[in-house]
C-alpha atoms as an extended CHARMM CRD file, in Angstrom:
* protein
*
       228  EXT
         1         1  UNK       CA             -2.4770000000       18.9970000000        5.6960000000  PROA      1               0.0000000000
         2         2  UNK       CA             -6.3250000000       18.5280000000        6.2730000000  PROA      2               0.0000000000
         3         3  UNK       CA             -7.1830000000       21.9780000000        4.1420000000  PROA      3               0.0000000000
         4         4  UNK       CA             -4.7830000000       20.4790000000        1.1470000000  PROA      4               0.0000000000
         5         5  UNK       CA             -6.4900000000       17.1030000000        1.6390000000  PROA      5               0.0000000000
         6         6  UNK       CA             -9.9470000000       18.9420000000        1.1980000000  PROA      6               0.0000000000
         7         7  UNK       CA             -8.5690000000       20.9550000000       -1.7730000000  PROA      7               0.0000000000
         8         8  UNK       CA             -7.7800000000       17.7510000000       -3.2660000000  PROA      8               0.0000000000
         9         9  UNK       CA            -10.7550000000       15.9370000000       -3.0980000000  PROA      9               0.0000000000
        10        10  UNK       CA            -12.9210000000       19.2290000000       -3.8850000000  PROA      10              0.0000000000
        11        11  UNK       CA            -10.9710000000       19.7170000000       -7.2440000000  PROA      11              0.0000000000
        12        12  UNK       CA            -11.1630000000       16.2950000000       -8.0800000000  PROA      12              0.0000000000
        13        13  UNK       CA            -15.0480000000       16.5930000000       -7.9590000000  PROA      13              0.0000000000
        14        14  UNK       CA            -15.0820000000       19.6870000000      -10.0190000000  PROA      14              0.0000000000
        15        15  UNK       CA            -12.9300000000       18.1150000000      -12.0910000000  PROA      15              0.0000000000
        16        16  UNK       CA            -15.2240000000       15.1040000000      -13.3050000000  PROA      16              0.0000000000
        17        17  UNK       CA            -12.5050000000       12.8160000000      -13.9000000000  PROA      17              0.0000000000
        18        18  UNK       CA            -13.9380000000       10.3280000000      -11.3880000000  PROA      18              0.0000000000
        19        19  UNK       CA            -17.0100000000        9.5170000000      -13.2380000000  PROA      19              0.0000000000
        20        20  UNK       CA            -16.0180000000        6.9450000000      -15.7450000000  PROA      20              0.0000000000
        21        21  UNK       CA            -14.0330000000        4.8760000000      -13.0150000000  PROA      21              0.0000000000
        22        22  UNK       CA            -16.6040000000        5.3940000000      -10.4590000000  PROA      22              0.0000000000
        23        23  UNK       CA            -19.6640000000        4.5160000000      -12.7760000000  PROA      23              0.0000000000
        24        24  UNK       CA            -17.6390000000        1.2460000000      -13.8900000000  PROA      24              0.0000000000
        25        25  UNK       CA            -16.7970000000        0.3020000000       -9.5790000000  PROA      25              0.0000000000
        26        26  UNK       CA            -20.4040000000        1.1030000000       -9.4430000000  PROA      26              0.0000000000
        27        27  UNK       CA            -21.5640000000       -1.3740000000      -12.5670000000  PROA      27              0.0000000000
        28        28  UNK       CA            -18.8810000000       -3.9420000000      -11.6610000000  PROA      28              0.0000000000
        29        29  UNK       CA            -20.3380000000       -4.3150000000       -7.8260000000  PROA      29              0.0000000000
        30        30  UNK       CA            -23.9230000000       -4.6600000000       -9.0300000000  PROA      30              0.0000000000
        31        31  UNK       CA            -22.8300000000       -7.8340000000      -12.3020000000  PROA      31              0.0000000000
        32        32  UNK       CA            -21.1040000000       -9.2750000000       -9.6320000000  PROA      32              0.0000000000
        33        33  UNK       CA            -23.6990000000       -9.6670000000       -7.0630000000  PROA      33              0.0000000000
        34        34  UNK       CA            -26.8080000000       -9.6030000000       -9.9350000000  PROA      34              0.0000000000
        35        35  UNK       CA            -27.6960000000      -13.3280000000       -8.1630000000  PROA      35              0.0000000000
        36        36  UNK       CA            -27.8270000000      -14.7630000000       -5.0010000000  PROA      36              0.0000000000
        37        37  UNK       CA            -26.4030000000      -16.5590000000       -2.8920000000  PROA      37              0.0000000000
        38        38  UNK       CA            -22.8710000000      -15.4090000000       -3.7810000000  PROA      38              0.0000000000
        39        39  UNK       CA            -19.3520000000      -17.6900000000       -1.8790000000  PROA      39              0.0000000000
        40        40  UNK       CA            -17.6540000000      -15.5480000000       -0.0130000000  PROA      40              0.0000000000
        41        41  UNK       CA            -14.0310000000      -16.0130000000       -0.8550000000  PROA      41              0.0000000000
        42        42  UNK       CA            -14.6030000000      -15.7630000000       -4.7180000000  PROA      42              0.0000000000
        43        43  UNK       CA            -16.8890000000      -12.7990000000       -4.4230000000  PROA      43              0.0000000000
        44        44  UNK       CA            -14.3610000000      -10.8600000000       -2.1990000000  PROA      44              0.0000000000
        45        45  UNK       CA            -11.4420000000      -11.8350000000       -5.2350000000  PROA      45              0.0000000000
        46        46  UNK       CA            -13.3150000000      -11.0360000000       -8.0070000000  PROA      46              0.0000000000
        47        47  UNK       CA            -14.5140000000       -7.1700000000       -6.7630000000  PROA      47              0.0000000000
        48        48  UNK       CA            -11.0260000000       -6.7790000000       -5.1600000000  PROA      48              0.0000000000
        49        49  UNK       CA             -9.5210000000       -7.3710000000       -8.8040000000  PROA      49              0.0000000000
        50        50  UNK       CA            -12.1900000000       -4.7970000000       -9.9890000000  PROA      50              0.0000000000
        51        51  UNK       CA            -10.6770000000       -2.3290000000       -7.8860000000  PROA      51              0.0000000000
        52        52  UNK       CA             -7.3530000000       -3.3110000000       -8.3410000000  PROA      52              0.0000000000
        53        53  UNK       CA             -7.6860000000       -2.3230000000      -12.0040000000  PROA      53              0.0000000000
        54        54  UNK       CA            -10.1940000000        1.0060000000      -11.6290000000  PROA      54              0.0000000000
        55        55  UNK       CA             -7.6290000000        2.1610000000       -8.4690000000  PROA      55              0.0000000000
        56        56  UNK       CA             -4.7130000000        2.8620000000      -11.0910000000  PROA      56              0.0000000000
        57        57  UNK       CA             -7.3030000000        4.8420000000      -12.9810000000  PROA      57              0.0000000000
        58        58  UNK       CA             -8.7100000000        6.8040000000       -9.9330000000  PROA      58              0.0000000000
        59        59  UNK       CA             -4.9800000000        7.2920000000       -9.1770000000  PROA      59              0.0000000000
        60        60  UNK       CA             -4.0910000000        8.7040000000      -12.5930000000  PROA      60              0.0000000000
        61        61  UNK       CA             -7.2860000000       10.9840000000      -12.7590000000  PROA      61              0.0000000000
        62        62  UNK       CA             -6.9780000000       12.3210000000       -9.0980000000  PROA      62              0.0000000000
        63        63  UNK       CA             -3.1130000000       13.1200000000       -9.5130000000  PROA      63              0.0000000000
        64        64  UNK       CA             -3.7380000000       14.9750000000      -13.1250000000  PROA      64              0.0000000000
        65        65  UNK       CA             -7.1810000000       16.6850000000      -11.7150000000  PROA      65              0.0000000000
        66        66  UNK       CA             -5.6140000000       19.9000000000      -11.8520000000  PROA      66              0.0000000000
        67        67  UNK       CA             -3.8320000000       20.6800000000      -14.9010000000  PROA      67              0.0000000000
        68        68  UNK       CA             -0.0560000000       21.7380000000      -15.1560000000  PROA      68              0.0000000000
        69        69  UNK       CA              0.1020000000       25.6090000000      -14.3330000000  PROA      69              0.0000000000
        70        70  UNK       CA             -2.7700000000       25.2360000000      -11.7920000000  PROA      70              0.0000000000
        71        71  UNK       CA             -0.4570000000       22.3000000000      -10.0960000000  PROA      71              0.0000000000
        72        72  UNK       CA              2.9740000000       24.6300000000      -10.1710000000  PROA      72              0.0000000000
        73        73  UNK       CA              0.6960000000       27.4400000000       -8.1330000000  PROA      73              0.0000000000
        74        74  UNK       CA             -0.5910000000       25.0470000000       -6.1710000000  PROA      74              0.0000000000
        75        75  UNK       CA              2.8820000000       23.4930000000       -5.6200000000  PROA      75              0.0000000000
        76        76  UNK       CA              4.3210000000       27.3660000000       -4.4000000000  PROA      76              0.0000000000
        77        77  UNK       CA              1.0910000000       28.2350000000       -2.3170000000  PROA      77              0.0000000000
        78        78  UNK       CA              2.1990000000       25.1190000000       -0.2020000000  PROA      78              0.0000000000
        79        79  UNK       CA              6.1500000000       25.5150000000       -0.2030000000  PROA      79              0.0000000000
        80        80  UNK       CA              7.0440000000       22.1190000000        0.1780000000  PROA      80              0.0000000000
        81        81  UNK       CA              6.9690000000       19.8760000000       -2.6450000000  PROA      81              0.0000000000
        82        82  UNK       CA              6.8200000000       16.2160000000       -0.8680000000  PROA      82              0.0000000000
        83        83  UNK       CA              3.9820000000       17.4590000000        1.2830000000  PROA      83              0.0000000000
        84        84  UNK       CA              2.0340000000       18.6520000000       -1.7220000000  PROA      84              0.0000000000
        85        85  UNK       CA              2.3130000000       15.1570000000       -2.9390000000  PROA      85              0.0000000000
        86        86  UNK       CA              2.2040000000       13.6110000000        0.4040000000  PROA      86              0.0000000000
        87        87  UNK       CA             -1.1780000000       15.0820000000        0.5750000000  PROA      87              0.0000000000
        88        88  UNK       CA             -2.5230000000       13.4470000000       -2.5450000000  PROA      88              0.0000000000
        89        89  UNK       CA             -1.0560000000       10.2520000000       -1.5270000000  PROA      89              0.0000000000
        90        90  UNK       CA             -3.2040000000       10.3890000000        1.2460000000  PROA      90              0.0000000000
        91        91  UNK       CA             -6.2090000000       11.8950000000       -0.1930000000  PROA      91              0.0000000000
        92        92  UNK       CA             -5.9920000000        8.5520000000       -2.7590000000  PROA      92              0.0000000000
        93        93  UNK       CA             -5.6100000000        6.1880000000       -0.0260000000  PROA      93              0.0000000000
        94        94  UNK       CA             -8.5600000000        8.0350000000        1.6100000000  PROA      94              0.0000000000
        95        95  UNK       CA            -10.4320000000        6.8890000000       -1.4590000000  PROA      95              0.0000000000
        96        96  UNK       CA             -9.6690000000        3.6490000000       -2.1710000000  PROA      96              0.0000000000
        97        97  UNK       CA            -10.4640000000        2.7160000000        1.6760000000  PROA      97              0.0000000000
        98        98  UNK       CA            -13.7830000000        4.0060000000        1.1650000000  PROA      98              0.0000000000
        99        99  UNK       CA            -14.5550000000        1.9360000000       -1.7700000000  PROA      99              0.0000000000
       100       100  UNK       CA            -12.7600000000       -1.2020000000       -0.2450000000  PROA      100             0.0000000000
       101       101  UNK       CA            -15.3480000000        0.0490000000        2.7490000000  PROA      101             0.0000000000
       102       102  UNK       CA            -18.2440000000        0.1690000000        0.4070000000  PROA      102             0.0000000000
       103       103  UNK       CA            -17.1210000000       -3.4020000000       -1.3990000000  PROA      103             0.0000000000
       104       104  UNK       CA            -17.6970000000       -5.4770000000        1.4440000000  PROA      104             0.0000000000
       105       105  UNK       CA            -20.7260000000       -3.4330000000        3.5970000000  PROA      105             0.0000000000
       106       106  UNK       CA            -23.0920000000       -3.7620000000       -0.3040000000  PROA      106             0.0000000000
       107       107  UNK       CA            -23.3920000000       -7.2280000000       -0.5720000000  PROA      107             0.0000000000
       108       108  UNK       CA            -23.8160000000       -7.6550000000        3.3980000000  PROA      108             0.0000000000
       109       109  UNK       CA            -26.5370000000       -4.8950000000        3.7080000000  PROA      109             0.0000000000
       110       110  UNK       CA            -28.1780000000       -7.0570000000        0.5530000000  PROA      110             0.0000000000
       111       111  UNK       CA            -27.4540000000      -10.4490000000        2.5060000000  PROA      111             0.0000000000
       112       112  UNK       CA            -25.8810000000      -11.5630000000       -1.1430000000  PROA      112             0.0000000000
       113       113  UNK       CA            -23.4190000000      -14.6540000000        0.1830000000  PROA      113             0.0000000000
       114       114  UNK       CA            -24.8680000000      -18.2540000000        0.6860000000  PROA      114             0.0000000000
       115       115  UNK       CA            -23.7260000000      -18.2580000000        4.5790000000  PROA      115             0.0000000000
       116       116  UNK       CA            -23.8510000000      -15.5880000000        7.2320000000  PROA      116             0.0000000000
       117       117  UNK       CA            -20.6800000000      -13.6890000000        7.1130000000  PROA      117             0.0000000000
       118       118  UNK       CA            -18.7190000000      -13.3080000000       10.0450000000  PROA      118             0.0000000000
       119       119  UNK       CA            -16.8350000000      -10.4320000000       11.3190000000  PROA      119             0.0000000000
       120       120  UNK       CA            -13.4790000000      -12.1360000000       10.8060000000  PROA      120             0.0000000000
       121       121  UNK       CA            -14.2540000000      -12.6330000000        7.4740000000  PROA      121             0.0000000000
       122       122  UNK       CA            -15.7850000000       -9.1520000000        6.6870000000  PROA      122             0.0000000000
       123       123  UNK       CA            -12.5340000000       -7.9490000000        7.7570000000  PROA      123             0.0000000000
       124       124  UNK       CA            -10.3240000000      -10.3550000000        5.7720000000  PROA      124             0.0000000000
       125       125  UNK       CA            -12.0640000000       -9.4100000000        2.7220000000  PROA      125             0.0000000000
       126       126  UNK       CA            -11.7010000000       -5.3560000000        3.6790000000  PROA      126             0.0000000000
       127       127  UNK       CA             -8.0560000000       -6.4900000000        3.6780000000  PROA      127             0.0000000000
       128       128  UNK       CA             -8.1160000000       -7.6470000000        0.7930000000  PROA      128             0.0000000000
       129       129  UNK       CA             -9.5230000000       -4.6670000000       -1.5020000000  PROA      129             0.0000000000
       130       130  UNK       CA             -7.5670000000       -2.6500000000        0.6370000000  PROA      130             0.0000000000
       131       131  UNK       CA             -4.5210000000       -4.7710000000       -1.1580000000  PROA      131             0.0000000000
       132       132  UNK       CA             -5.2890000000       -4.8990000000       -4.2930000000  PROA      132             0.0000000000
       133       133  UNK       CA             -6.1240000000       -1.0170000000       -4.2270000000  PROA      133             0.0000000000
       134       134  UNK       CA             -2.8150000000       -0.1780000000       -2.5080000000  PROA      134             0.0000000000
       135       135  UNK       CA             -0.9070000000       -2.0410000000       -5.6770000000  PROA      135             0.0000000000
       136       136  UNK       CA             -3.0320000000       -0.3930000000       -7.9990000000  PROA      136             0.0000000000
       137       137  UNK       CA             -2.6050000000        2.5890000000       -6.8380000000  PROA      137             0.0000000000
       138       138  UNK       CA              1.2770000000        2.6370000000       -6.7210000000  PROA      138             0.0000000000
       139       139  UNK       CA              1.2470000000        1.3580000000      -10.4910000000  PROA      139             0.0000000000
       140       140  UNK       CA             -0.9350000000        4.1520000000      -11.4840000000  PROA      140             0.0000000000
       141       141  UNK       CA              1.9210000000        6.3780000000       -9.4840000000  PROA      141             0.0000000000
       142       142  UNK       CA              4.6800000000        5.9390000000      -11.3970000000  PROA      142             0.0000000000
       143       143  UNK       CA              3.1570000000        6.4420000000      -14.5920000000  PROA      143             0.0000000000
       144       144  UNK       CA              2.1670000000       10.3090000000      -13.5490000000  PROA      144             0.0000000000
       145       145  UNK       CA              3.1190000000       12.6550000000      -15.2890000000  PROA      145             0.0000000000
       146       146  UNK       CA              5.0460000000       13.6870000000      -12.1870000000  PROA      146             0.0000000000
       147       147  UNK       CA              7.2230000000       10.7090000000      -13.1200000000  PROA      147             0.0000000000
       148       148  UNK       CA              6.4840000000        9.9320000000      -16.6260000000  PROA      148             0.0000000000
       149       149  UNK       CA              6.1650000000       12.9690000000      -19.4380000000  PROA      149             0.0000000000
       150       150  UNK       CA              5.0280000000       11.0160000000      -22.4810000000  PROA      150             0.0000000000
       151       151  UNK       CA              1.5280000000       10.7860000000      -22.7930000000  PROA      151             0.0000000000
       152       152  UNK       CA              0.9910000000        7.3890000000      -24.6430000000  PROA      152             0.0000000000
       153       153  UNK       CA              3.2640000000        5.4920000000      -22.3840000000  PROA      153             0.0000000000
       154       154  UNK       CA              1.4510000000        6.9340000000      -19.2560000000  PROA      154             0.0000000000
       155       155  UNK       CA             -1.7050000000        5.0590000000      -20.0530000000  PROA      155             0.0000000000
       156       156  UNK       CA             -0.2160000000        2.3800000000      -22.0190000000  PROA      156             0.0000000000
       157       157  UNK       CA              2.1790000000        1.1460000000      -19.3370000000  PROA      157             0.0000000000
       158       158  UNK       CA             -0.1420000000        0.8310000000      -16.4690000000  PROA      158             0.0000000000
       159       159  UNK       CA             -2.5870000000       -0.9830000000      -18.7910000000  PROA      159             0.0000000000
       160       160  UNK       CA              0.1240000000       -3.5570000000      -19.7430000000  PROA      160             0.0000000000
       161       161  UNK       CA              1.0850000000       -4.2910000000      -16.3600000000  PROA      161             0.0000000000
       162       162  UNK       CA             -2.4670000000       -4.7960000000      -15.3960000000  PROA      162             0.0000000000
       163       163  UNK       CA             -3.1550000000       -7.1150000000      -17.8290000000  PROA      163             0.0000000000
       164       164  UNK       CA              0.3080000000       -8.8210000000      -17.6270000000  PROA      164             0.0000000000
       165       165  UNK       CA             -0.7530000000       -9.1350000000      -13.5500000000  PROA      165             0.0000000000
       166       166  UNK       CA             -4.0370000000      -10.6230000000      -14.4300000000  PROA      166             0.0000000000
       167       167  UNK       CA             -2.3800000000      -13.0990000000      -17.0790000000  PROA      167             0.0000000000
       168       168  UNK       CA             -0.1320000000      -14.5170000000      -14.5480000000  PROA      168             0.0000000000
       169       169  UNK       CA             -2.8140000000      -15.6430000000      -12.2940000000  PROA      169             0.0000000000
       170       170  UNK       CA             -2.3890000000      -18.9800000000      -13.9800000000  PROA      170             0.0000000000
       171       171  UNK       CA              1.1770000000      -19.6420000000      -13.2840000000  PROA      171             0.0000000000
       172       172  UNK       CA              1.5390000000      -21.1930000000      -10.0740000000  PROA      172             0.0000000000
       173       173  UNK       CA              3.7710000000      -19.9180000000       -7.4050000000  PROA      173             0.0000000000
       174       174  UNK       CA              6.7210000000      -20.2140000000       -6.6020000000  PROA      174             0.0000000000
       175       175  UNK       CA              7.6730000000      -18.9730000000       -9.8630000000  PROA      175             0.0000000000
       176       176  UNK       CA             10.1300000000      -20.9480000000      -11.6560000000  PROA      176             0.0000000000
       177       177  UNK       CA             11.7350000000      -20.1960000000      -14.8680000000  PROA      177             0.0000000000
       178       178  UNK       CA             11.2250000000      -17.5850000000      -17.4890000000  PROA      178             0.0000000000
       179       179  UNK       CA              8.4670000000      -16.8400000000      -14.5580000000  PROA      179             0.0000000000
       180       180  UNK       CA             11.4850000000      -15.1910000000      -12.2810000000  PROA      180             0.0000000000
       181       181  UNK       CA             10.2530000000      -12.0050000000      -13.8480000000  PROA      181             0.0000000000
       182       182  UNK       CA              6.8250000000      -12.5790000000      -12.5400000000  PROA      182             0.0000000000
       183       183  UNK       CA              8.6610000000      -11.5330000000       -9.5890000000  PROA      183             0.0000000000
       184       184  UNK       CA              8.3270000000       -7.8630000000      -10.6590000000  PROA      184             0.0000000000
       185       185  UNK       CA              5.0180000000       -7.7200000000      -10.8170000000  PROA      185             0.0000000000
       186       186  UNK       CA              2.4120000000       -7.0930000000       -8.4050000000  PROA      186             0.0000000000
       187       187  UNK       CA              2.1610000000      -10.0340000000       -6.3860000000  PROA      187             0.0000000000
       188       188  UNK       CA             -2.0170000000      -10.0110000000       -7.0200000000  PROA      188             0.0000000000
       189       189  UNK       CA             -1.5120000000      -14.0740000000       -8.1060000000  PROA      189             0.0000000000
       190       190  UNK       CA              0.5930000000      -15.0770000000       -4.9760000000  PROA      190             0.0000000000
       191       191  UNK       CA             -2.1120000000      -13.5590000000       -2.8620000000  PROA      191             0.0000000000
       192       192  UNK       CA             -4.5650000000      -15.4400000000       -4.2990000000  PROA      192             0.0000000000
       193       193  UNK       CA             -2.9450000000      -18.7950000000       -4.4830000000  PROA      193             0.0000000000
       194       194  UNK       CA             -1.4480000000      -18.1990000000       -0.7680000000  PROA      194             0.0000000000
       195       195  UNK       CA             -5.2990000000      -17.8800000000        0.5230000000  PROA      195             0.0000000000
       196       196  UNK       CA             -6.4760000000      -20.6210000000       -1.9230000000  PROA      196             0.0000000000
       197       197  UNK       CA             -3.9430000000      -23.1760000000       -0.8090000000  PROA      197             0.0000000000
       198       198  UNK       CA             -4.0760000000      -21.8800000000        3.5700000000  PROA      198             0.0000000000
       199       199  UNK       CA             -0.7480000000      -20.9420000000        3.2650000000  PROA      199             0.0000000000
       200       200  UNK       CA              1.2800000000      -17.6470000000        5.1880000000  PROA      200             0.0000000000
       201       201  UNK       CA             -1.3830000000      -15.0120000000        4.4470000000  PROA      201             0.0000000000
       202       202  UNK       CA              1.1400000000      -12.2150000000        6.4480000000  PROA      202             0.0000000000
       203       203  UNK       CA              4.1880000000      -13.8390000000        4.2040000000  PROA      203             0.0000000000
       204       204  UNK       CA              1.9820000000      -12.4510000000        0.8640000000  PROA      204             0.0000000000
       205       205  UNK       CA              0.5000000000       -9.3250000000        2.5270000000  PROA      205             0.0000000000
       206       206  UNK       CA              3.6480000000       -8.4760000000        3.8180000000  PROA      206             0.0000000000
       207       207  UNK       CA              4.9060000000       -8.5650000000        0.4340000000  PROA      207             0.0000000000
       208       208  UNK       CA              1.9970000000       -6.6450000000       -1.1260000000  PROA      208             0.0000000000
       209       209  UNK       CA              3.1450000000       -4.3320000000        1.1090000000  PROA      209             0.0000000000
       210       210  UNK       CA              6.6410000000       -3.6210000000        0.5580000000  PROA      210             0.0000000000
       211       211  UNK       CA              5.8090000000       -4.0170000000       -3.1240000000  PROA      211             0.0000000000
       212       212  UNK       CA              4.0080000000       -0.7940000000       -2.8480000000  PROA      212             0.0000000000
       213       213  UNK       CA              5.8980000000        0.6910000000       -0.4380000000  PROA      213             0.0000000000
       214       214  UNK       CA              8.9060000000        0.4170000000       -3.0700000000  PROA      214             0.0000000000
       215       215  UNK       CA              6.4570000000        1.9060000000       -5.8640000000  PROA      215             0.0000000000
       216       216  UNK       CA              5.2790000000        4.6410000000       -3.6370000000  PROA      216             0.0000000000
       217       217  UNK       CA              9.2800000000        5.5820000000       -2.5640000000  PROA      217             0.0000000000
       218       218  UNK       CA              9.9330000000        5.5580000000       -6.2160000000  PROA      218             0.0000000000
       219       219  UNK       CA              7.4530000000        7.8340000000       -7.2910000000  PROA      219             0.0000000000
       220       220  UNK       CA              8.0700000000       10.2970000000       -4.2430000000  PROA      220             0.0000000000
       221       221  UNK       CA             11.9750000000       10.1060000000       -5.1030000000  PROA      221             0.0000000000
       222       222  UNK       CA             11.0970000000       10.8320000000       -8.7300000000  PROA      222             0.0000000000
       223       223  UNK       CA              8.3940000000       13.3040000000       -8.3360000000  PROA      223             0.0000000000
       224       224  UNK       CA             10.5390000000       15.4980000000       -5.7910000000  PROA      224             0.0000000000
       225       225  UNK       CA             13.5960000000       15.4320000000       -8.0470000000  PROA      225             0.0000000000
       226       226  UNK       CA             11.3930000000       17.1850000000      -10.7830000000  PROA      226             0.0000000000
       227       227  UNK       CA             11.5490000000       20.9950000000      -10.8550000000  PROA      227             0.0000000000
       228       228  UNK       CA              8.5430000000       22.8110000000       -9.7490000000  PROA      228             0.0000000000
C-alpha cells in the first residue's frame, strides 16, 4: 500500500494539477494573516473554510492526475480495485492533514493571534481544518469521474454545493422549514454555530463525521461497481 501511496503522490507532482489550488491555500493563508494581532477562533474558521473549498479541488485534481488508460493499467498492475482507490483515499487524507498541519503551525511560528495560543487550542483548531477538509474532500469524491462521467456536472456540482454550504451559514440551526434540506448538506454551519454558541462540539463533529463517512461509502460503492 505504501509503494501505491508513493505512486500517487509522485504522479500527482508530475502531473501539475496541484498548483492552482496550492498557490490559492498558499495566497489565502498569507490575506488572512496580512495584520496582526489576529482572534483565534475567527482566524481558525475563516482558513478552515479556505480549505474546505480548495480540498474538493485537490480531491478532484489528485483522483484525475492520471488520465483514463494510464488509470485502467494502473488499476490491473494492482489487482484489486477498492485498494487502488483505497490508496488514493489515503494519499488525499495524507494531504489535507498536512495542510490542516501547516494552517495552524504559520500563524503560530509568526506569533499572528492577539493572545498566546495554547496547546488545547492549537489542537482544536487542527480539528477543525481537519473537518472541514474531510467534507470537502468527500464532496469532491462523488463528483469523480469514477462516479460521475459528464464533465460539466463534475465541476459544476461540487461548486454548487460549496456555495449552497457557505450560503447557509446564515440560517440558524436547528433547521426548521424549507431549511430541512439544509440537512443534506455538509454540516460546515452547525459546526460553526455549535462552537459559537458552547454547545456539544462531539454532537457536530460526530456528525461531520458520519457525513463523510456516508460520502466516502458512496463513492467506494459506486467507484467499485464501475468496470475496470
Amino acid at each position: 500500500m505504501s509503494a501505491l501511496i508513493r505512486y500517487h503522490f509522485i504522479t500527482y507532482i508530475k502531473s501539475y494539477r496541484y498548483i492552482p489550488p496550492l498557490a490559492l491555500y498558499i495566497i489565502s493563508l498569507c490575506m488572512n494573516y496580512t495584520y496582526r494581532p489576529n482572534p483565534v477562533l475567527d482566524s481558525f474558521f475563516n482558513t478552515a473554510l479556505f480549505l474546505f473549498f480548495l480540498t474538493t479541488w485537490f480531491t478532484m485534481s489528485l483522483f484525475h492526475a492520471e488520465d483514463s488508460s494510464q488509470e485502467v493499467i494502473t488499476k490491473l498492475h494492482v489487482g484489486k480495485k477498492n485498494k487502488y482507490f483505497m490508496s488514493k483515499l489515503i494519499t488525499c487524507m495524507l494531504l489535507f492533514t498536512f495542510l490542516s498541519a501547516v494552517s495552524i503551525v504559520y500563524p503560530v511560528l509568526l506569533d499572528m493571534f492577539e493572545v498566546d495560543i495554547s496547546t488545547k487550542q492549537m489542537v482544536f483548531g487542527f480539528i477543525i481544518h481537519w473537518t472541514f477538509s474531510l467534507l470537502g474532500m468527500s464532496i469532491g469524491l462523488v463528483f469523480t469521474r469514477d462516479v460521475v462521467r459528464e464533465g460539466s456536472l463534475s465541476w459544476f456540482g461540487p461548486l454548487f454545493i460549496l456555495i449552497v454550504t457557505l450560503a447557509a451559514a446564515g440560517v440558524s440551526f436547528p433547521y426548521q422549514g424549507g431549511g430541512l434540506l439544509l440537512y443534506v448538506l455538509p454540516p460546515v454551519s452547525a459546526i460553526i454555530q455549535f462552537i459559537n454558541e458552547g454547545l456539544n462540539k462531539f454532537l457536530v463533529f460526530g456528525w461531520a463525521l458520519l457525513y463523510a463517512i456516508a460520502l466516502i461509502s458512496l463513492y467506494l460503492w459506486r467507484a467499485n461497481r464501475r468496470d475496470v
